[in-house]
N, C-alpha and C positions, 0 to 999 in steps of 0.2 A: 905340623904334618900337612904336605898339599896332600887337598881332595879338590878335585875337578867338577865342577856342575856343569848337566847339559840339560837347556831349557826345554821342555817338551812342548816345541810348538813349529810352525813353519817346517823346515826340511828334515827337519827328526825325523818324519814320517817315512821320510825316503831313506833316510844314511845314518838313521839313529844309533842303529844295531851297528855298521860300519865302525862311527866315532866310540863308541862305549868298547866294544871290543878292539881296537886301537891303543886306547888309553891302558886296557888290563893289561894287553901284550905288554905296553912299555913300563907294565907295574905301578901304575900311576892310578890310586882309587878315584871313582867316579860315584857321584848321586846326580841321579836325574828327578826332574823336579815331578811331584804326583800328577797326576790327571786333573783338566781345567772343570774349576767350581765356579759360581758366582762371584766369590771374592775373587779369583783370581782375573776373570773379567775386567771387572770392578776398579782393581787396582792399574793396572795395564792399561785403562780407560782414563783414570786422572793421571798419569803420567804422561799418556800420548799427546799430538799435538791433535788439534780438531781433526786436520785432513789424513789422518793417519786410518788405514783399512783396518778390518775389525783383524783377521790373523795377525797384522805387527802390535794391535793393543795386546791380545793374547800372550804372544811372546813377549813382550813386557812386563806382563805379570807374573807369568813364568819366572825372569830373573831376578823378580824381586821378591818371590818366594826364598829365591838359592842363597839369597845373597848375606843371611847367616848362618847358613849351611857350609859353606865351602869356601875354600882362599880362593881360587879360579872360578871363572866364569867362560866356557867355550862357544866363543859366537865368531865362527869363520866369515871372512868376506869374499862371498863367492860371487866371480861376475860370469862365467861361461865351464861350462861341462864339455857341451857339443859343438863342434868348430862353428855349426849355421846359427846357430842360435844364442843367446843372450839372456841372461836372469832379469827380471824387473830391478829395477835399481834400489829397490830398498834391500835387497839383499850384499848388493857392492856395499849399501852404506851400513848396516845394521850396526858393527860394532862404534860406527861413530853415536849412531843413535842412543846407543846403551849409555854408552859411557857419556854422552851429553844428558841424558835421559835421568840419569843416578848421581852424578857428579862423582864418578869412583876413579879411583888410582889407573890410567891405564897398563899398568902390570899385572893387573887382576883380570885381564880380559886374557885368552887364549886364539887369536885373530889370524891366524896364517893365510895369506892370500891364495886363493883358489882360483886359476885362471882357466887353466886348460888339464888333459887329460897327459898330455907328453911328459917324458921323464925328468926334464928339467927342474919345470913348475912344479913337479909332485914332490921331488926331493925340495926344492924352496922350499916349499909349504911345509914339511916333514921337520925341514929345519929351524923355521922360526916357531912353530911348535914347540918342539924339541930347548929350543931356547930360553923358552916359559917357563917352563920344569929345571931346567939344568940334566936336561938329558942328554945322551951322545945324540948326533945327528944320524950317524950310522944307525945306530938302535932302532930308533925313532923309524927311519925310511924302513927296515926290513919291520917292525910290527908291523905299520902299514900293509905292506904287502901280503903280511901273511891275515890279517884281519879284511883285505879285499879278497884273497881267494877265497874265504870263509863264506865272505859276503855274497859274494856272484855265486855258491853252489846252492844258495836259497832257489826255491824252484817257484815259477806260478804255477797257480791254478789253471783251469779248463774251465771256459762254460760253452765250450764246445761240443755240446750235446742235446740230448731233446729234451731236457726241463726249461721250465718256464721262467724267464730271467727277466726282472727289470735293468737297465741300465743305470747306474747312478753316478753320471761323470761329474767331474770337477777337481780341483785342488786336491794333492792328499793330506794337507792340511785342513782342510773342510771335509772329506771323505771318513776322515780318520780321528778325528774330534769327538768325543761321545759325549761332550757339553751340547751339541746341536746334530748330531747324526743319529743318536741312539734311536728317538724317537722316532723318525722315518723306516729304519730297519726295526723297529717292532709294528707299523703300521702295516708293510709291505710283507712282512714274515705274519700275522696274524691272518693274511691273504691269499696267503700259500706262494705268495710271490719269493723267487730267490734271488740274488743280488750281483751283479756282473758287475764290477770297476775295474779303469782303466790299469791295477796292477796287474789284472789277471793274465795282461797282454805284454809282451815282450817289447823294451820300448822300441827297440830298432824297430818294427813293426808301426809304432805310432810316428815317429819320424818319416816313414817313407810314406805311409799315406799322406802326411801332411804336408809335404812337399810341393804340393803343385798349389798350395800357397804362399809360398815360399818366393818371393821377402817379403809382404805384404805383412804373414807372422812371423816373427824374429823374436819372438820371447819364447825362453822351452818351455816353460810352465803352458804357455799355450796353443805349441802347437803340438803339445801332446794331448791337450783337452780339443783339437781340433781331430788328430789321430783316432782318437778315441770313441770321441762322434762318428766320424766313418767306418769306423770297422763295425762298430753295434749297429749302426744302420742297416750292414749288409747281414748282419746272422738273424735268419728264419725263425729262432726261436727267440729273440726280443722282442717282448711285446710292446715296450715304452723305452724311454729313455727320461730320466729325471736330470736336469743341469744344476747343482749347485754354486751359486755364486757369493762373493761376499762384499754388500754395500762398502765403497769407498775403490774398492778396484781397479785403476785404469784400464790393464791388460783388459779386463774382465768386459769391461762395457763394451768394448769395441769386439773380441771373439767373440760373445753371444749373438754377437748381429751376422759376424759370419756366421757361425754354423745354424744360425735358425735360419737364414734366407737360401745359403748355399749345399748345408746336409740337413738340414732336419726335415723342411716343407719336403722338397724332393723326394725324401724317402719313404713317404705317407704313415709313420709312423706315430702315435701318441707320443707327446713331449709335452715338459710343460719345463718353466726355470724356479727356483727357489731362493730369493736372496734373502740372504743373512745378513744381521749387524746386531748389536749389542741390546737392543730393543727387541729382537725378535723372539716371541712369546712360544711354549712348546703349543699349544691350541691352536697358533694359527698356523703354522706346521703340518701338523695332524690333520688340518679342514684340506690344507692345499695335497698334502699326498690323493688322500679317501676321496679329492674329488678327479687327482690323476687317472685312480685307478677304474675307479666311474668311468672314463673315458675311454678307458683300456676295455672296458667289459662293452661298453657300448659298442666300438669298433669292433669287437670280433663276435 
């Protein structure tokens, strides 16, 4: 019997609920892999190559939890959503990685090329999906659709109001992690602090602010943590901003230098950055929040 795994790491955060509800329409069970442990670190780390960032070790370990779990393994190779923008390229490359990564059959991989947002590429992609399973193509394109209307009537939040919000921009793969996120939203929530991320914003909204950096950033991953920056800059009731980043990054080292020189200084705001890797300890975590928020109290 196919059952489908979808590894919970990288853009699950964003389209997880998307692909899962997808695969139900087309009647096709799904197991998504549990929440990241130590081991699953662990594991994703001796797999990877050295210069491999810590989220692709993550999603490694991820699949190699799945991997006697389920006949399938769904790892899309997405290079572009937004016509301006472009994915970092371990995402074009992921399922090569997987599959060089585990030495598995590539029939077992679920890989439908994901280019752009037009009707074309969506039905390709619907179809060589659809091809993995031995499902119709037809079928396949309309769950899609009806598993995106689903998807888009998810609503965001507001922190467009007078409570007291830290910002905590970064990756939603870093955001959304509770192997390394948890414990800063219990230090900042112990605080009375509440917590603003870049979901709570409408991405068209982070696009267009980020645009007058634009081509400079060409990755969407960052310029929506460029987007993001800007708008918490401008809301009255942010008191800080915290930037989460994750050692080994390219995108990452180069935007952090934008937005601390060009929004962060500028908008006389408390900031501080936080990078992650596989060595990072919840204690030293915990020091670099409590002494954010020091900062936060000091300034006002």
């Amino acid at each position: 019997m196919i059952k489908v795994g979808i590894p919970r790491g990288l853009l699950f955060y964003d389209y997880g609920s998307l692909w899962s509800d997808f695969f139900t329409k087309l009647g096709v069970p799904t197991i998504t892999s549990s929440e990241t442990t130590k081991k699953t670190l662990t594991d994703g780390t001796n797999l990877a190559i050295d210069e491999s960032c810590l989220p692709l070790k993550i999603f490694l370990g991820h699949v190699h939890a799945l991997l006697n779990e389920c006949t399938h393994i769904f790892v899309p190779r997405i290079a572009q959503h937004h016509k301006d923008y472009y994915y970092c390229a371990k995402f074009a490359g992921l399922p090569d990685i997987v599959r060089n990564s585990f030495n598995i059959d590539e029939r077992r991989l679920i890989s439908p090329n994901i280019e752009s947002k037009n009707l074309y590429h969506t039905f390709k992609a619907c179809r060589e999906a659809a091809n993995c399973l031995d499902a119709s193509p037809i079928k396949s394109y309309l769950s899609y659709l009806h598993a995106l209307h689903e998807y888009k009537n998810t609503q965001n939040l507001s922190c467009k109001n007078k409570d007291t919000f830290v910002a905590v921009v970064g990756h939603s793969y870093l955001l959304h992690e509770p192997f390394f996120i948890q414990e800063i939203k219990n230090v900042l929530s112990a605080q009375g602090m509440k917590i603003a991320t870049p979901d709570q914003v409408p991405p068209k909204t982070l696009y267009e602010l980020s645009a007058e950096l634009h081509p400079e950033v060409y990755w969407q991953l960052s310029a929506k943590i460029v987007g993001a920056a800007q708008y918490f800059c401008a809301l009255p009731n942010i008191k800080g901003i915290l930037v989460i980043s994750s050692f080994g990054c390219g995108p990452d080292s180069l935007i952090n230098e934008y937005i601390d020189n060009l929004i962060l200084k500028p908008s006389g705001k408390p900031y501080t950055f936080v990078n992650l890797d596989e060595h990072t300890g919840n204690a030293g975590i915990v020091t670099r929040v409590e002494a954010f928020l020091d900062l936060i109290e000091w300034r006002q």
